[in-house]
C-alpha positions in Angstrom: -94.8 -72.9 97.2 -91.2 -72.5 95.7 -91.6 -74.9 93.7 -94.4 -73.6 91.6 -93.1 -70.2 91.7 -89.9 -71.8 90.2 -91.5 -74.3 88.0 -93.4 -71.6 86.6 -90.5 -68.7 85.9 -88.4 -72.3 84.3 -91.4 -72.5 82.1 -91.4 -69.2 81.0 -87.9 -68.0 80.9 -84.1 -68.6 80.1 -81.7 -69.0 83.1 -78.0 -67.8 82.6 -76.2 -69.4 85.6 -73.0 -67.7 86.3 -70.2 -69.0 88.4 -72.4 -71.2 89.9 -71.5 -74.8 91.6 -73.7 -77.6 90.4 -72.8 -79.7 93.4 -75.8 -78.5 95.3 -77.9 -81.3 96.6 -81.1 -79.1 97.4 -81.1 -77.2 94.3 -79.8 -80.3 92.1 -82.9 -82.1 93.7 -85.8 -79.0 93.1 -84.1 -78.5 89.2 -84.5 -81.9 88.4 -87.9 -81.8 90.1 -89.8 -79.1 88.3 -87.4 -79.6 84.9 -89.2 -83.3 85.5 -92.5 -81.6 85.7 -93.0 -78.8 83.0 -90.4 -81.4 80.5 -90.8 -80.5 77.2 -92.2 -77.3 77.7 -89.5 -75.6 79.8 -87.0 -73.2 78.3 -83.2 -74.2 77.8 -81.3 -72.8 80.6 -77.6 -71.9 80.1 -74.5 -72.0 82.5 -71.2 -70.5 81.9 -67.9 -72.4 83.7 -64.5 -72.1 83.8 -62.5 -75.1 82.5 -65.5 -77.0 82.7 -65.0 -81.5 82.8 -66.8 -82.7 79.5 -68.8 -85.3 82.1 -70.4 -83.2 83.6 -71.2 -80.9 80.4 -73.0 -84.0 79.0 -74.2 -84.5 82.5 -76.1 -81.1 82.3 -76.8 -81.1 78.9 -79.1 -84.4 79.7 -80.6 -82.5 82.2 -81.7 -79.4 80.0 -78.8 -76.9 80.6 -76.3 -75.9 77.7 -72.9 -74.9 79.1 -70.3 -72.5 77.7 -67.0 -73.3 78.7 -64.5 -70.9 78.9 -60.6 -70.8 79.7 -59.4 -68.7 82.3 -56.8 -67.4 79.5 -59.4 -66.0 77.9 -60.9 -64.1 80.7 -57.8 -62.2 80.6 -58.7 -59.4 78.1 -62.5 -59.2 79.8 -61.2 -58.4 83.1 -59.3 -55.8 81.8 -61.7 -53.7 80.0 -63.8 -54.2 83.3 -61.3 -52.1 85.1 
């Protein structure tokens, strides 16, 4: 049932993932699951890391999601117009 609720809103959307840690064996298995599924028809999904390993950016571009890679020097001057 998650599955096709997911496989459908992967279809039919863009996903910004945020701080998130792509070691996760259950979603990791479901992503490549449904991204499997819908293929060519899914939307490109989008992550954005912190000193990010070029491996695993061509890892997850194979698999459909385009990272931005940023350096924590330049999360300096974001964080402080957030305060």
């Amino acid at each position: 049932m998650v599955g096709k609720v997911l496989e459908s809103i992967l279809a039919q959307r863009t996903f910004l993932f945020v701080g998130y840690d792509f070691d996760d064996p259950d979603f990791n298995l479901l992503y490549d699951q449904i991204a499997y599924e819908i293929g060519a028809h899914g939307r490109a999904s989008y992550a954005v890391m912190l000193d990010v390993e070029p491996l695993l950016v061509d890892d997850l571009h194979r698999r459909g999601i385009h990272v931005i890679s940023l350096r924590p020097s330049e999360q300096l001057p974001l964080a402080a117009q957030m305060t």
